[in-house]
KEKE-3310 file (N, C-alpha, C; in steps of 0.2 Angstrom, whole numbers, plus 5000, padded with zeros to 4 digits):
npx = (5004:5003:5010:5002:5005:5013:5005:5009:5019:5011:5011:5023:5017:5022:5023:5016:5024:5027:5018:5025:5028:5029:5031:5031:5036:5031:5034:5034:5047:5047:5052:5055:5057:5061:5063:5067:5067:5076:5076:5071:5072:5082:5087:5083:5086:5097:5098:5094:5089:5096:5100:5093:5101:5095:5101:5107:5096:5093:5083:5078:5090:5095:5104:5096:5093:5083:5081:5079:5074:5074:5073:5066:5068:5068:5072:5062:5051:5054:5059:5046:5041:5043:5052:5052:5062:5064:5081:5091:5103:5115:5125:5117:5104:5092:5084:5067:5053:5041:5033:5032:5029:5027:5020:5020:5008:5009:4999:4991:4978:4980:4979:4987:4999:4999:5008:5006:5015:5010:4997:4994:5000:4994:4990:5002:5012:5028:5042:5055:5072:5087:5100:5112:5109:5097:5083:5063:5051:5042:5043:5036:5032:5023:5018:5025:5023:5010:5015:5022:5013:5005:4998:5009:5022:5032:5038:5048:5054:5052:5044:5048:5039:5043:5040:5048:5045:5055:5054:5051:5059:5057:5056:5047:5048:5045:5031:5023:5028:5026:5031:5021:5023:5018:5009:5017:5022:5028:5021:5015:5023:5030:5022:5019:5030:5026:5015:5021:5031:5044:5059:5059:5062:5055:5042:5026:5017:5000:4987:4989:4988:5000:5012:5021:5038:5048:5062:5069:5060:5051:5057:5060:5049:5045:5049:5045:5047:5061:5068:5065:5071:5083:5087:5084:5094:5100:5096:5084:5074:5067:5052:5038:5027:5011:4999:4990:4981:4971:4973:4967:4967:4982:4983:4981:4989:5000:4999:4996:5009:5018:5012:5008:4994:4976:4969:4958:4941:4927:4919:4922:4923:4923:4916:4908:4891:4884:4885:4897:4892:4898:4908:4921:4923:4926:4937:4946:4946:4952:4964:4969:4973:4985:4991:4996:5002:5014:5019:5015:5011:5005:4997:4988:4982:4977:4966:4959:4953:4944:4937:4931:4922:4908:4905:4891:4877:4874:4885:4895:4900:4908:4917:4928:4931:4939:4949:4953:4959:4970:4976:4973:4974:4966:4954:4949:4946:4938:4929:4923:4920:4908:4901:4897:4891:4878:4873:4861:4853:4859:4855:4843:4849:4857:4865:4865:4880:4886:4884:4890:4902:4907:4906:4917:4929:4924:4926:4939:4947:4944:4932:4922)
npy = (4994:5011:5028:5038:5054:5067:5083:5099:5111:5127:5142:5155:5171:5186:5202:5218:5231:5246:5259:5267:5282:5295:5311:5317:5331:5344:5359:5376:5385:5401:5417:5434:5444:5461:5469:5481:5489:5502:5511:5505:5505:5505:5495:5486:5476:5469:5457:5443:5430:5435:5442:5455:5453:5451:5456:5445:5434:5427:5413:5400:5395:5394:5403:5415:5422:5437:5435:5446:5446:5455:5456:5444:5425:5417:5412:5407:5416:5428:5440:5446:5443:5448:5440:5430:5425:5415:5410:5396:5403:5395:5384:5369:5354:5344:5354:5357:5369:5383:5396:5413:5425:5443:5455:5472:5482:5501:5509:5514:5506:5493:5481:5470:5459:5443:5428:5412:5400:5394:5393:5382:5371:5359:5351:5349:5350:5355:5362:5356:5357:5355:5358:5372:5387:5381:5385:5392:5398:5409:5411:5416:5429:5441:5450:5461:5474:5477:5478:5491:5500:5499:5501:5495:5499:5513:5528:5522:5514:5496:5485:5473:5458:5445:5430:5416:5397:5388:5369:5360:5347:5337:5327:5332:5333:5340:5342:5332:5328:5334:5346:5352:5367:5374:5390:5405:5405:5416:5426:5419:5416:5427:5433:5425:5428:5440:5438:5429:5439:5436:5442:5454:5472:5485:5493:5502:5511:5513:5523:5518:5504:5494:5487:5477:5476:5473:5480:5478:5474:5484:5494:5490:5488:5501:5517:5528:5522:5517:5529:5535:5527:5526:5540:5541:5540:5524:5523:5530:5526:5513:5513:5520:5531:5534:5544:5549:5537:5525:5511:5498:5500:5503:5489:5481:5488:5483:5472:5471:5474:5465:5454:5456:5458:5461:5465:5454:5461:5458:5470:5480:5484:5493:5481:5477:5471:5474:5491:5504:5522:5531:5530:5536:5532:5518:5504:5502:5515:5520:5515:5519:5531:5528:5519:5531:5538:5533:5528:5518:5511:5498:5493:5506:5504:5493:5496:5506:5498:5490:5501:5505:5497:5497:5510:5520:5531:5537:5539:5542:5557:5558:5547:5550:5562:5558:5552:5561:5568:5562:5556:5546:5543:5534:5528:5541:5543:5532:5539:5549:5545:5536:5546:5555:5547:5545:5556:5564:5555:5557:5574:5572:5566:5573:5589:5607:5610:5599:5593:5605:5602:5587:5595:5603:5595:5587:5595:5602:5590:5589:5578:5573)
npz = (5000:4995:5003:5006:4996:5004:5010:5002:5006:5011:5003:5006:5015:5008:5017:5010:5007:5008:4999:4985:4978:4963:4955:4939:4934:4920:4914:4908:4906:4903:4895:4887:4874:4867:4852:4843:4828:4818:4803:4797:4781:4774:4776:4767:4752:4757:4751:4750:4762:4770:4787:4799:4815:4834:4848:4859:4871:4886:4891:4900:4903:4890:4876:4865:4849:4841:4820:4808:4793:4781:4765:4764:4770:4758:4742:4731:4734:4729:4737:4741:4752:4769:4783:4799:4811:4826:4834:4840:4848:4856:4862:4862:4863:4856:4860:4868:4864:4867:4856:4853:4842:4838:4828:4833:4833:4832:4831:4840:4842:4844:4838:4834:4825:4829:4832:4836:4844:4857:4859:4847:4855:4859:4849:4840:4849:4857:4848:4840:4841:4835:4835:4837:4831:4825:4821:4822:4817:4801:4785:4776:4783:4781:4770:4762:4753:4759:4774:4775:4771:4781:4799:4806:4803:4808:4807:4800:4806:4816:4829:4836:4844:4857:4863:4872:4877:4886:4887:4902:4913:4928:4941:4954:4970:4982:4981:4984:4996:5012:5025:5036:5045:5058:5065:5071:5088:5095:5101:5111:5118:5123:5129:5140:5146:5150:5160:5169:5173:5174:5177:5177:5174:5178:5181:5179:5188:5188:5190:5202:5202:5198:5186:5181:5168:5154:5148:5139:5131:5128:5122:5113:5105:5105:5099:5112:5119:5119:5119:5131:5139:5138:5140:5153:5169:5175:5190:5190:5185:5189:5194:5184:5183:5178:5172:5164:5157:5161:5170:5163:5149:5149:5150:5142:5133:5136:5134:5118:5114:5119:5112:5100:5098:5099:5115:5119:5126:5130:5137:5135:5121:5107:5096:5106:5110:5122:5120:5123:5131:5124:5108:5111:5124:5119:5120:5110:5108:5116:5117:5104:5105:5116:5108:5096:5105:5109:5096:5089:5077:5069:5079:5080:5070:5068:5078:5071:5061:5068:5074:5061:5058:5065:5063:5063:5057:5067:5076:5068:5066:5079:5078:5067:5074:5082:5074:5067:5078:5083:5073:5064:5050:5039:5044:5046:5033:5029:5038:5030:5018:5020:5026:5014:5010:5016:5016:5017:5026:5039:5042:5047:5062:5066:5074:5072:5073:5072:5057:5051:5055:5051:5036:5035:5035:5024:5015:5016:5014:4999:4995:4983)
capx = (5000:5006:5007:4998:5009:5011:5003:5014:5018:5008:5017:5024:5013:5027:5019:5017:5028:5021:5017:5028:5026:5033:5027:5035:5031:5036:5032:5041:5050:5045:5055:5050:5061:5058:5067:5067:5072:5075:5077:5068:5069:5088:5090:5080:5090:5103:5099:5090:5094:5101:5095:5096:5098:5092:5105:5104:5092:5093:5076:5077:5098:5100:5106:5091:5093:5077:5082:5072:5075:5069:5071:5064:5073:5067:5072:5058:5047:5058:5057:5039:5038:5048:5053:5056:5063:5068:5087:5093:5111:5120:5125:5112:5103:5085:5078:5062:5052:5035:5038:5027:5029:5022:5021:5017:5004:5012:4993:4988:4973:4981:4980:4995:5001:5003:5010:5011:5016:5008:4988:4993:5003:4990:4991:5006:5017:5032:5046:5063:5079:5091:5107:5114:5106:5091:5075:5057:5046:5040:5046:5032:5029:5021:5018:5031:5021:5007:5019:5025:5008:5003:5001:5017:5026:5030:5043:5052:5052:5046:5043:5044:5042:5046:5042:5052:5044:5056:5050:5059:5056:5059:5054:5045:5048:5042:5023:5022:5029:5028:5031:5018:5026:5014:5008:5022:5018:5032:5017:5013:5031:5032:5014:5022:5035:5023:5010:5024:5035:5051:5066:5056:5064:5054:5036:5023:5011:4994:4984:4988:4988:5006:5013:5029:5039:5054:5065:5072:5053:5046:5060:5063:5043:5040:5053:5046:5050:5068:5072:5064:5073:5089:5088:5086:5097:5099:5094:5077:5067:5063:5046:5037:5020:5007:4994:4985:4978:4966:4975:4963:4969:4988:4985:4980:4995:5006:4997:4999:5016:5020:5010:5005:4985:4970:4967:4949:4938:4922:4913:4923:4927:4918:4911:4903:4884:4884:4889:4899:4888:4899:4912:4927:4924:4928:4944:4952:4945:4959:4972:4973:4976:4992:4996:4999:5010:5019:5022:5015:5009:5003:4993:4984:4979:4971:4960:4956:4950:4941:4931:4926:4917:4903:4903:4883:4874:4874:4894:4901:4904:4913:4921:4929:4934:4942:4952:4956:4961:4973:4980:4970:4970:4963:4947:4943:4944:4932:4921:4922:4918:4902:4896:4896:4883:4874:4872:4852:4850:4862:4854:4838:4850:4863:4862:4870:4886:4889:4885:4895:4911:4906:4907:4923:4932:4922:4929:4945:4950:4943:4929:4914)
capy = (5000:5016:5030:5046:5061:5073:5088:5103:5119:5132:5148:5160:5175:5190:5207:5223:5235:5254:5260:5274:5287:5300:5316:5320:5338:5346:5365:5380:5393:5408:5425:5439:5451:5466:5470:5487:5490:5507:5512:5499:5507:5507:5487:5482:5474:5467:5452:5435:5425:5438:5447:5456:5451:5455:5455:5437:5436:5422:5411:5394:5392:5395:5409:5417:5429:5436:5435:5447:5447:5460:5452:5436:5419:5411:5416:5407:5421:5436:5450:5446:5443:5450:5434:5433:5417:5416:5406:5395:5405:5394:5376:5362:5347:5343:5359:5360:5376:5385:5402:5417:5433:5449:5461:5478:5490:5506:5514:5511:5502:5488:5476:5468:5452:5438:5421:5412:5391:5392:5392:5373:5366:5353:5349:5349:5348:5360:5364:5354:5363:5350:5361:5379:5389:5379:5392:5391:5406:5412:5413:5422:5432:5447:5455:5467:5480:5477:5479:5496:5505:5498:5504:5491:5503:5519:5531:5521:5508:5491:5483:5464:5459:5439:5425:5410:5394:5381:5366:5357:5341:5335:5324:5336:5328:5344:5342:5325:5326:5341:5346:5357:5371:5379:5398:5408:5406:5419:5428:5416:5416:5435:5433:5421:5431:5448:5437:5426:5447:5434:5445:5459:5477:5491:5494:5505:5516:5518:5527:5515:5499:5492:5484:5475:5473:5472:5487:5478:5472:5489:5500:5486:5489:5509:5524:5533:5520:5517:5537:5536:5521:5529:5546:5541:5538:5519:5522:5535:5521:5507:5515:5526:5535:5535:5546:5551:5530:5519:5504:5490:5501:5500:5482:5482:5490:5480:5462:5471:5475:5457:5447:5459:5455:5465:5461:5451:5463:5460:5474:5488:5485:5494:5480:5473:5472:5479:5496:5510:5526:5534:5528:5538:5527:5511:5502:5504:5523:5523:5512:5523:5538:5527:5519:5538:5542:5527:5529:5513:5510:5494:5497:5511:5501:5488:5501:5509:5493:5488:5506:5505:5489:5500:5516:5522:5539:5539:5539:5544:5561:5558:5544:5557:5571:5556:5550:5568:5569:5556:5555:5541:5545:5527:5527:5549:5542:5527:5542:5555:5542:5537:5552:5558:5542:5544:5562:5563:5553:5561:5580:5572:5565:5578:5597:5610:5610:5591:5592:5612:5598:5585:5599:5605:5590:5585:5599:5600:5585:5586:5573:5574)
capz = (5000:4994:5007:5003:4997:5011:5006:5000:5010:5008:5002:5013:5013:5012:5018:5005:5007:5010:4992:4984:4973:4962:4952:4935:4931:4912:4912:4903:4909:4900:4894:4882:4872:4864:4846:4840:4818:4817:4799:4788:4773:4774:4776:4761:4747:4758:4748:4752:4764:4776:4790:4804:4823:4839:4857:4861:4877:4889:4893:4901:4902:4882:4871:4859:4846:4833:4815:4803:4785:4776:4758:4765:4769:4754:4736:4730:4737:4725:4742:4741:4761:4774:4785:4806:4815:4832:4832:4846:4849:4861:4861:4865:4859:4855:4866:4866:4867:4862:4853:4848:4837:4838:4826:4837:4828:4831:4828:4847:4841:4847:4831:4834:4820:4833:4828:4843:4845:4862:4856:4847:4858:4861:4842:4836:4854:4858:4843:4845:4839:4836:4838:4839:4824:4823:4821:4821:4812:4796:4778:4775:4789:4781:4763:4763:4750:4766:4776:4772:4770:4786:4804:4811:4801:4809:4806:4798:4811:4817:4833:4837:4853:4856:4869:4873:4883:4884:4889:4906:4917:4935:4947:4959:4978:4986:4978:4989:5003:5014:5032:5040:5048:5063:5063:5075:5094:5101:5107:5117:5123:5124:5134:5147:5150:5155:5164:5173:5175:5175:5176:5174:5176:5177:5186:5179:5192:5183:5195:5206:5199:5196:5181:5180:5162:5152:5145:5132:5126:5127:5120:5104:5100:5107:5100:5115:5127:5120:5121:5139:5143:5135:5142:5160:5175:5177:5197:5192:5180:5191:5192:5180:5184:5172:5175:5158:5156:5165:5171:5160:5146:5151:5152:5132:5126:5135:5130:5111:5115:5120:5108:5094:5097:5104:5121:5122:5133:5128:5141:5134:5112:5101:5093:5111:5111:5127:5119:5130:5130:5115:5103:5114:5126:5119:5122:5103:5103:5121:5115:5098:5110:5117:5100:5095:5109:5112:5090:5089:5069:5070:5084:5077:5062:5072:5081:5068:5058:5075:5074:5056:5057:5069:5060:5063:5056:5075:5077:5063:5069:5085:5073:5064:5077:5086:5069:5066:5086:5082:5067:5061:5044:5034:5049:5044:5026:5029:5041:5026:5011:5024:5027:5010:5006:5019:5023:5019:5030:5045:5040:5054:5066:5069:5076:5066:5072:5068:5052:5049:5059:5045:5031:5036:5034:5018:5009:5016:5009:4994:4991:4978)
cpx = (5004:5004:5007:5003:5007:5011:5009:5016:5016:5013:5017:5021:5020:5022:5022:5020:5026:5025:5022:5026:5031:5029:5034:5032:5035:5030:5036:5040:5050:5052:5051:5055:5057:5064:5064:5068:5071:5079:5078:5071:5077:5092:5086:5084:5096:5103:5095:5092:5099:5099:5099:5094:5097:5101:5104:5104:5093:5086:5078:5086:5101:5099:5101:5091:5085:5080:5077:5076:5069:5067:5069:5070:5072:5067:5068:5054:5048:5057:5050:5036:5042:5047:5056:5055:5065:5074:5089:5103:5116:5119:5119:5109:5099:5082:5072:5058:5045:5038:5033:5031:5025:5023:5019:5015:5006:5008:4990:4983:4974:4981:4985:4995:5005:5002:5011:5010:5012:5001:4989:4998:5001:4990:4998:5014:5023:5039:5053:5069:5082:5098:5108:5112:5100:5087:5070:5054:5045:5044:5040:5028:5021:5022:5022:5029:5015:5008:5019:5021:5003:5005:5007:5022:5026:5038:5049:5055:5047:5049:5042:5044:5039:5045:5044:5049:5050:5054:5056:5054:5059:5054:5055:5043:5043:5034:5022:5023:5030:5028:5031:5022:5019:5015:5014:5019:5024:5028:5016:5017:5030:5026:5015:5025:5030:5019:5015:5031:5042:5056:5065:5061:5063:5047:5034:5016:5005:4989:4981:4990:4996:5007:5020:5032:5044:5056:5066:5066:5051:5049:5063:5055:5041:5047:5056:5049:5059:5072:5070:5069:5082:5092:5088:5091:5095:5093:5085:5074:5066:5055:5042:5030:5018:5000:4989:4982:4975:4970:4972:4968:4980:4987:4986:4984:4999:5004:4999:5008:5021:5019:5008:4997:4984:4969:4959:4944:4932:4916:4914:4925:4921:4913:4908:4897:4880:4886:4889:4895:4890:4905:4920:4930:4926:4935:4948:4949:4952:4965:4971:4974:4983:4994:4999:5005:5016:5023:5021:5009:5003:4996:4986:4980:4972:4965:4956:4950:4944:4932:4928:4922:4909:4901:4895:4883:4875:4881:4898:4906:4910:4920:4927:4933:4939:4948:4954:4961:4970:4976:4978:4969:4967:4957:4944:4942:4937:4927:4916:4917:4909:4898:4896:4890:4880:4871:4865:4850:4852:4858:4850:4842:4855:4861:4867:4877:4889:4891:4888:4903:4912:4908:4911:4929:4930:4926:4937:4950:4947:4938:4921:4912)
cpy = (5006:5022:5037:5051:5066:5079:5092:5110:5122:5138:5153:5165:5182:5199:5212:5227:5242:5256:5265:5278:5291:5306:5319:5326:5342:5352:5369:5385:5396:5414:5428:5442:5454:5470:5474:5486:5497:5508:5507:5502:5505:5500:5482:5482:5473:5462:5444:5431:5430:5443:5449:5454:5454:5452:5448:5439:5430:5419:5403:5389:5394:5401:5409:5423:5429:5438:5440:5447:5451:5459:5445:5432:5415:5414:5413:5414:5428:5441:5448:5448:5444:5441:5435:5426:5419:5409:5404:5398:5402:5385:5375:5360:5345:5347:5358:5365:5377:5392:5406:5423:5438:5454:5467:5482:5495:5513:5516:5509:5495:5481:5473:5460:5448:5431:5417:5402:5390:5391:5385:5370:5358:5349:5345:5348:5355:5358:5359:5356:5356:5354:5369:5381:5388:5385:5390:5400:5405:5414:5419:5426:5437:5450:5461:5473:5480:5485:5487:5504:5503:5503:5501:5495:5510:5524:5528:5515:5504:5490:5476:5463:5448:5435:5420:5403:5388:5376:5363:5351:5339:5331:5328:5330:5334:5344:5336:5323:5334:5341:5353:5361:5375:5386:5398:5406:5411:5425:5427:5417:5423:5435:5431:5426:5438:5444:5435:5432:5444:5439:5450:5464:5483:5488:5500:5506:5518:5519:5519:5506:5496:5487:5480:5471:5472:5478:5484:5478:5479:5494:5495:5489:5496:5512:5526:5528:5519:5523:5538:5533:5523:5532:5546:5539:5531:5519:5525:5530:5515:5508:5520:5525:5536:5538:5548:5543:5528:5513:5498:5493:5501:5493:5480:5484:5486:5474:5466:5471:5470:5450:5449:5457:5459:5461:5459:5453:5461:5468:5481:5490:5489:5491:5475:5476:5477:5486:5501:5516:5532:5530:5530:5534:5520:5510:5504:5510:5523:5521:5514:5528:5533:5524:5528:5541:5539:5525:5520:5511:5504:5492:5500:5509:5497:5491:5503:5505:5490:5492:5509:5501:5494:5507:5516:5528:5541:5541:5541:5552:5562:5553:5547:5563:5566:5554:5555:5570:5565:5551:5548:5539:5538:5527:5535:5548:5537:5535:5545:5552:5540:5542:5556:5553:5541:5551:5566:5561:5556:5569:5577:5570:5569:5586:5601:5611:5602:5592:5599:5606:5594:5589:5602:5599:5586:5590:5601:5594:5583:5581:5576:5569)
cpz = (5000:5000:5005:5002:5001:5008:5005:5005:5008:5009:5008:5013:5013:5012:5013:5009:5005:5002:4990:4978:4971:4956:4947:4931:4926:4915:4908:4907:4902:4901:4888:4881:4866:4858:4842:4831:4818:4808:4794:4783:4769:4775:4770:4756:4750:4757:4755:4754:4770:4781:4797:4811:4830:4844:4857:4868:4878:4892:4894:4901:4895:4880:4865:4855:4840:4828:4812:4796:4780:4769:4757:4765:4764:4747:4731:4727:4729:4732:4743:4750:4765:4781:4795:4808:4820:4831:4840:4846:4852:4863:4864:4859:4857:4860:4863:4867:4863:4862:4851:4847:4835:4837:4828:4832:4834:4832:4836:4849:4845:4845:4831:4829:4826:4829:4833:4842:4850:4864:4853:4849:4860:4856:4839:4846:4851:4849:4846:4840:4840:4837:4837:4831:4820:4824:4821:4819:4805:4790:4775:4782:4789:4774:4764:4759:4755:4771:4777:4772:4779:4794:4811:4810:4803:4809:4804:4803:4813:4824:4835:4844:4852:4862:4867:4876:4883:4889:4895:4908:4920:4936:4954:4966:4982:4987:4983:4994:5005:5022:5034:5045:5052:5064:5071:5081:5098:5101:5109:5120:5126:5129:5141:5151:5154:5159:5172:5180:5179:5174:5175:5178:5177:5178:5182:5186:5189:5188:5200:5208:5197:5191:5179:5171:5161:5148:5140:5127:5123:5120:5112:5100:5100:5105:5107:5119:5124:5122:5127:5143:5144:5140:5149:5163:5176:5185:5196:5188:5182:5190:5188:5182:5178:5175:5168:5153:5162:5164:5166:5153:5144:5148:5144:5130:5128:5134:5121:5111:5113:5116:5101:5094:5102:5108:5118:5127:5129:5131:5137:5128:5110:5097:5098:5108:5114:5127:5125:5128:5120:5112:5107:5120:5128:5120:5116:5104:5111:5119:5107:5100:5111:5111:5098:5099:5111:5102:5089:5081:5068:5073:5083:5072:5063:5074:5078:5063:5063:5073:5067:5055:5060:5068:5058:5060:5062:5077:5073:5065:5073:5082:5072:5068:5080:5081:5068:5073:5087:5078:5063:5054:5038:5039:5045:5038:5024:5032:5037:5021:5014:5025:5021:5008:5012:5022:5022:5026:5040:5046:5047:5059:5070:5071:5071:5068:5071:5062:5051:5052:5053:5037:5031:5032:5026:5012:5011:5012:5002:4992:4988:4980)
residu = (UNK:UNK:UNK:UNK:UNK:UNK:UNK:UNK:UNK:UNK:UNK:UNK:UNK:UNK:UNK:UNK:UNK:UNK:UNK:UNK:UNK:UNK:UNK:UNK:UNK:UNK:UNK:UNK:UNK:UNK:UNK:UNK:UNK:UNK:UNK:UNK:UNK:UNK:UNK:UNK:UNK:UNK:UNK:UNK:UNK:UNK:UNK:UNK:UNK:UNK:UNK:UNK:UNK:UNK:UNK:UNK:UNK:UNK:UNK:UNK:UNK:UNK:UNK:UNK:UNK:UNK:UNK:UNK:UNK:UNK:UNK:UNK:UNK:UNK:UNK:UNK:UNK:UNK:UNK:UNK:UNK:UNK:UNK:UNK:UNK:UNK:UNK:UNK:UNK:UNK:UNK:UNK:UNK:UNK:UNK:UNK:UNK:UNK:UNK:UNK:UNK:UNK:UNK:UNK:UNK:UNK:UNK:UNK:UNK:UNK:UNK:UNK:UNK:UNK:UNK:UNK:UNK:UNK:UNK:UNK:UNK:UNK:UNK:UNK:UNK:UNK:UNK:UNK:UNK:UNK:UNK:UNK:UNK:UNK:UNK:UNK:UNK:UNK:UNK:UNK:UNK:UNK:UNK:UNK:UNK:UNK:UNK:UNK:UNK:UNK:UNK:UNK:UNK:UNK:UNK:UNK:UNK:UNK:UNK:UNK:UNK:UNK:UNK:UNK:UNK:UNK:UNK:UNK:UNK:UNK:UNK:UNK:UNK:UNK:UNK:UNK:UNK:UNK:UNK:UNK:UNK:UNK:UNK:UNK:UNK:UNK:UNK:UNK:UNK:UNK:UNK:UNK:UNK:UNK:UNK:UNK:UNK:UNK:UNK:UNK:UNK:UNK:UNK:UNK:UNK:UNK:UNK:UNK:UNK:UNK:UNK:UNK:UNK:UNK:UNK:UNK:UNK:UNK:UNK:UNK:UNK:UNK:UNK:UNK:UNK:UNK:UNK:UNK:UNK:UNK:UNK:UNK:UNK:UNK:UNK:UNK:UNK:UNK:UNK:UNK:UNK:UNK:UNK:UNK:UNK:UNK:UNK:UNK:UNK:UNK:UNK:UNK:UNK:UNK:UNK:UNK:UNK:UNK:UNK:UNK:UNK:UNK:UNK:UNK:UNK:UNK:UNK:UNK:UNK:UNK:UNK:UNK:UNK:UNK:UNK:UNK:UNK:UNK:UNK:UNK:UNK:UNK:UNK:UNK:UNK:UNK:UNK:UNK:UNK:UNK:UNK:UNK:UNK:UNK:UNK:UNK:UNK:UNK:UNK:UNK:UNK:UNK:UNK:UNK:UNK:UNK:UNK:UNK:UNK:UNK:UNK:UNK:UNK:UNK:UNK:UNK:UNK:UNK:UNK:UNK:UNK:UNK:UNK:UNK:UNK:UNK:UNK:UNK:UNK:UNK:UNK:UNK:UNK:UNK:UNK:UNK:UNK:UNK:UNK:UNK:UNK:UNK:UNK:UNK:UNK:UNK:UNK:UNK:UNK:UNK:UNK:UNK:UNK:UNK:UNK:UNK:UNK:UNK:UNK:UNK:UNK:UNK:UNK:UNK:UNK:UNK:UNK:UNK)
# end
């Protein structure tokens, strides 16, 4: 009795291996030059077959000059057609490239004779130069008795103007793979450090309230504080008095200071719900008072962007004295260009000296 053949191994399964990828991308680097001919009349009959060149301009690595021939490149032709090739000038090998030519009307119609490879590229694929002196362009570009009566001709001069694509290709790694880079956080840092008042060297007095900061911070983001910081006596600027702010307000310019961001008050912004009696009142209309004195630009921008958002018939006035008060001038430009499309409706809301404050400032600066 024969004994059963013992089964086979079953094959080993080997585990797939994490897929790869790759991205091959052909675009064209572009150039454009621009090729004067002063005194056509004076290069006709220098024979077929011969012509004049442009500078050779550089596009994509290679050297390109524009040929024109004024008695055509084809003796076929007799002169018949003025003829324009672009010419590769500088060694290489099978480039390839799209190519257009434009003869500028002159008239300032704006008619201009364009020839361009880069409308069928889809057709016909990019031009390939086999070596230095290859061309691409027109034996007949142009009727040269046309030509001559036309408005491309002006004073005796032409105008070509020339673009280049040539074509290239890589394996783009960058397009595949990338590594997320997070928004800045050295506000936060700079926030740490005034919340935490590590190392801090210098106290503010705001009627009352104490504030402890950094000389370097203050005087790297404030003029004044640098020439304050400057101008003193080591021993006298531990403490500085501040009596022309409200401490909350303080607290506001040194969080911007520190972190470049409007504090979060909601009780006291102009565009709380719970609105402050007037517009002067709000936090950005006081922290554009100390942006202005502390020379802080930034600052001033934000506040002012704050206080446009909430521009009323109701407010605009005060808006307005307050942006003039303050050198505001992009917020008195939004109040002015508002209060000129709206000033029907402001004539029933304001008393006459509002609107004579409004019609000051209207005609000073000039708006219709």
């Amino acid at each position: 009795m024969q004994n059963a053949p013992s089964p086979s191994p079953s094959p080993t399964t080997t585990p797939l291996s994490s897929p790869t990828s790759s991205l091959s991308l052909t675009q064209t680097i572009n150039g454009s030059h621009h090729f004067t001919i002063k005194g056509y009349s004076l290069s006709k009959g220098i024979g077929i077959g011969k012509h004049i060149a442009s500078d050779n301009f550089s596009v994509g690595g290679y050297q390109w000059a524009i040929y024109f021939y004024p008695d055509g490149k084809n003796p076929e032709d007799n002169s018949t057609y003025v003829s324009v090739f672009i010419a590769l000038a500088s060694e290489g090998t099978d480039v390839r490239a799209l190519f257009e030519l434009t003869l500028v009307d002159q008239s300032g119609k704006g008619k201009h004779k364009v020839h361009s490879h880069f409308d069928r590229s889809l057709e016909s694929g990019p031009y390939t130069l086999k070596y230095r002196g290859s061309m691409w362009g027109y034996k007949r570009f142009f009727r040269r008795a046309m030509l001559e009566t036309s408005d491309f001709l002006k004073d005796d001069c032409l105008k070509i103007n020339c673009t280049v694509g040539v074509v290239v290709s890589a394996i783009d790694c960058s397009r595949l793979h990338s590594i997320q880079v997070p928004e800045s956080d050295i506000g936060d840092h700079f926030g740490m450090l005034l919340e935490n008042e590590e190392s801090s060297d210098i106290t503010f007095n705001v009627v009352g309230e104490k504030f402890h900061a950094h000389k370097l911070v203050l005087a790297a983001r404030s003029p004044v504080f640098e020439t304050e910081f400057l101008d003193a006596m080591e021993e006298d600027n531990h403490e500085i008095v501040v009596t022309d702010m409200e401490p909350k307000v303080f607290k506001a310019l040194l969080h911007f200071i520190y972190k470049d961001t409007l504090i979060e008050d909601g009780e006291c912004s102009a565009s709380s719900s719970s609105c402050v009696p007037s517009v002067s009142d709000t936090l950005e209309a006081k922290l554009l008072a100390a942006a202005e004195k502390y020379v802080l630009p930034r600052l001033r921008l934000m506040c002012e962007s704050v206080l446009c958002k909430v521009i009323s018939v109701n407010s605009v006035a005060h808006t307005l004295a307050l942006a003039d008060r303050h050198c505001a001038m992009d917020l008195k430009s939004v109040c002015l260009k508002f209060a000129a499309e709206n000033l029907v409706g402001m004539s029933f809301q304001f008393d006459l000296f509002v609107l004579s404050f409004l019609f000051h400032f209207y005609c000073r600066l000039g708006f219709t």
